[in-house]
C-alpha beads as a LAMMPS data file, in Angstrom:
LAMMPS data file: protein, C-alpha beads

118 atoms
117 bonds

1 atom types
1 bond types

-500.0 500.0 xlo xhi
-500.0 500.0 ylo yhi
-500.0 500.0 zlo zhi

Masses

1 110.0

Atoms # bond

1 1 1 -55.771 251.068 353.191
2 1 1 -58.992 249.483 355.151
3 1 1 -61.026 252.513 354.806
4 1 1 -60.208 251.740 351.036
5 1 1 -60.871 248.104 351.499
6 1 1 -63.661 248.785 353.426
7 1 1 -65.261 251.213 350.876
8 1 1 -64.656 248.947 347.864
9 1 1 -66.769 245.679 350.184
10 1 1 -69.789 248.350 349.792
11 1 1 -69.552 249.077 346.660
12 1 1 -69.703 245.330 345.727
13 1 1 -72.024 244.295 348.091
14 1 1 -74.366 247.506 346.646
15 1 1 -73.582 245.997 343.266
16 1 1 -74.551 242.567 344.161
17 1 1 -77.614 243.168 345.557
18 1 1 -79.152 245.642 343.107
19 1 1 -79.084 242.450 340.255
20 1 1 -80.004 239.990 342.385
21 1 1 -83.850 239.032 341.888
22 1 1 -85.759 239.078 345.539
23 1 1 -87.509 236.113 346.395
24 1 1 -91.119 236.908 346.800
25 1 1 -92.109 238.018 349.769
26 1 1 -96.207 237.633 351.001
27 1 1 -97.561 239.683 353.844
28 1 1 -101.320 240.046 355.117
29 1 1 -102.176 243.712 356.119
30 1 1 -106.368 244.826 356.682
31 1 1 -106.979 241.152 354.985
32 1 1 -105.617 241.771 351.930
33 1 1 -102.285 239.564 350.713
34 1 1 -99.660 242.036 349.313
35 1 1 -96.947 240.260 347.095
36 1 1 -93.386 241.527 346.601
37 1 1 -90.354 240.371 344.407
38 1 1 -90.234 237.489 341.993
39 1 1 -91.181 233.763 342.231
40 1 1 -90.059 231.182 339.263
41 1 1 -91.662 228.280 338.270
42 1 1 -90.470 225.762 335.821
43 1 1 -92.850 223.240 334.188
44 1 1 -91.822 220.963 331.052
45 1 1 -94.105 219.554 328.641
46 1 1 -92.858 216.288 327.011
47 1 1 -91.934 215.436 323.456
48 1 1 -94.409 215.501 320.954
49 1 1 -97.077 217.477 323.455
50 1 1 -98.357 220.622 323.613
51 1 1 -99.223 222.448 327.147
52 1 1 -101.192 225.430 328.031
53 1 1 -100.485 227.778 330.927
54 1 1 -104.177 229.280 332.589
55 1 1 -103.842 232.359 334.165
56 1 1 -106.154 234.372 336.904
57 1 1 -105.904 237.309 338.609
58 1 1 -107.322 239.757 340.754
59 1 1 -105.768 243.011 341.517
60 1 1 -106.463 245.480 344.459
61 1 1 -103.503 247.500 343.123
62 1 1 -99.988 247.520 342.524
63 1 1 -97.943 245.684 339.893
64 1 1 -97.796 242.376 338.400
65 1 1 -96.093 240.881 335.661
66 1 1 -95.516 237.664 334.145
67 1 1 -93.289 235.952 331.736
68 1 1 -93.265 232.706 329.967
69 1 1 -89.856 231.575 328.544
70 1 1 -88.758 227.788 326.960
71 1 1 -85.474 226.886 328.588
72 1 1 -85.167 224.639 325.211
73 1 1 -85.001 227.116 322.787
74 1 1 -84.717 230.837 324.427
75 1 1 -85.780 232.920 321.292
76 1 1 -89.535 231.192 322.152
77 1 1 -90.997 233.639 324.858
78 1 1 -95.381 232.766 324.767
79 1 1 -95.770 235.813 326.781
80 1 1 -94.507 238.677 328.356
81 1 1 -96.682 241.134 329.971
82 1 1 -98.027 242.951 332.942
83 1 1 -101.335 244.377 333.550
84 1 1 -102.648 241.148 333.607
85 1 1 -106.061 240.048 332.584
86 1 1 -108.397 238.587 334.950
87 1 1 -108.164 235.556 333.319
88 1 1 -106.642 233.930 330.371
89 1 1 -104.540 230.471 328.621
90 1 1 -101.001 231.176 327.309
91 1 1 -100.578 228.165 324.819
92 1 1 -97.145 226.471 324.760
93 1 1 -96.736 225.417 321.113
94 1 1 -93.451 223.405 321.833
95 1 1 -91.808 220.749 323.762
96 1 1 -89.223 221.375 326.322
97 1 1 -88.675 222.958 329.571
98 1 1 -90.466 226.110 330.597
99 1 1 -89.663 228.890 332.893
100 1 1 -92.110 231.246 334.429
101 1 1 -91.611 234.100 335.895
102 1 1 -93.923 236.428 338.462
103 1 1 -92.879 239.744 339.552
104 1 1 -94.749 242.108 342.102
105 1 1 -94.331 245.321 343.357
106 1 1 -96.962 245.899 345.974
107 1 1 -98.775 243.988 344.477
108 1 1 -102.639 243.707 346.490
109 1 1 -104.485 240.825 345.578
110 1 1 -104.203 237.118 344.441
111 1 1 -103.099 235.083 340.989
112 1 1 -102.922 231.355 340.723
113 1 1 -101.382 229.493 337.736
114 1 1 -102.295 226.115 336.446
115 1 1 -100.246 223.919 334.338
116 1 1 -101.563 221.377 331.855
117 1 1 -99.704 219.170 329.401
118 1 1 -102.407 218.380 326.317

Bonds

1 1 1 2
2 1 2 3
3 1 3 4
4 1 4 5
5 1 5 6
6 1 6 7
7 1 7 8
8 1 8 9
9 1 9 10
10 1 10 11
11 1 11 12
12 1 12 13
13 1 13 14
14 1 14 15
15 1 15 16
16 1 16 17
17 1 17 18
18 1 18 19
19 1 19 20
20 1 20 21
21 1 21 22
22 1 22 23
23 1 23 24
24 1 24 25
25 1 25 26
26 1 26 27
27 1 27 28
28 1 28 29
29 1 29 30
30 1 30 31
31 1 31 32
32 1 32 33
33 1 33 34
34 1 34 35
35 1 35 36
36 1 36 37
37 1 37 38
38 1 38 39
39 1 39 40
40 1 40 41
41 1 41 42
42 1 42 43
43 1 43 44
44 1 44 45
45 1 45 46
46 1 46 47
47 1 47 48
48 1 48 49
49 1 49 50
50 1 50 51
51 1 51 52
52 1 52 53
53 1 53 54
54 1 54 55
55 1 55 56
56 1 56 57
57 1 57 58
58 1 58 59
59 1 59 60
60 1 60 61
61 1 61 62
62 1 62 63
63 1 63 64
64 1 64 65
65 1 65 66
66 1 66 67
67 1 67 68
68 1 68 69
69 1 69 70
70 1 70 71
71 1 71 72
72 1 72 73
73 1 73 74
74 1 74 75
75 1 75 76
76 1 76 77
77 1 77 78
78 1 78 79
79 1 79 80
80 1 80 81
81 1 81 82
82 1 82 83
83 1 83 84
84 1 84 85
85 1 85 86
86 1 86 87
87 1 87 88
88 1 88 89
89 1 89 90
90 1 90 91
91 1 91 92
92 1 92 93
93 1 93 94
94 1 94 95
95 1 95 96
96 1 96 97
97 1 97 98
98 1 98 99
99 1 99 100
100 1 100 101
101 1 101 102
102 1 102 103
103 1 103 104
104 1 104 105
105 1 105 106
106 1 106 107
107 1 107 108
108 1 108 109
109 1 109 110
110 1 110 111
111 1 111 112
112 1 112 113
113 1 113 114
114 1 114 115
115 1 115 116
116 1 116 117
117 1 117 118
């Protein structure tokens, strides 16, 4: 019975942690900042404004992605992507609360995000 017990903790604990999201995690190695997990952001733009979201990147290697969801009204998702361009604006068309989402896998290099309500 606790070998059974015991084997069934595993199993869930297994479970658990392969749907969990990691929190990012941000080493230095030869100079260079490598990036790993996921990092959320949530910005909100207020009734009757617009907002824009400006996005740079530079990439060594590895993976990034990003994705821009409204917490207001989830069918609205501005972006979704990965193989980000150096630079560019994702527009946010609508009012509400916005979620953003980073995700890196070895990822060498930098980004920055800046948030604007217009």
């Amino acid at each position: 019975m606790g070998k059974r017990l015991s084997f069934i903790i595993m199993i869930l604990i297994l479970l658990l942690s392969c749907s969990a999201e990691k929190e990012m995690v941000v080493k230095i190695e030869d100079g260079l900042t490598i990036y790993n997990g996921v990092e959320k952001r949530e910005y909100n733009i207020s009734e009757g404004k617009e907002g824009e979201l400006k996005v740079s990147s530079i990439k060594e290697s590895g993976k990034i992605g990003l994705k821009v969801a409204s917490l207001s009204d989830s069918s609205y998702v501005p972006y979704e992507g990965s193989n980000l361009p150096e630079c560019f604006v994702v527009r946010l068309e609508k009012s509400g609360k916005y979620e953003v989402t980073i995700s890196c896998k070895n990822y060498k290099g930098s980004y920055n995000l800046e948030f604007s309500e217009l």
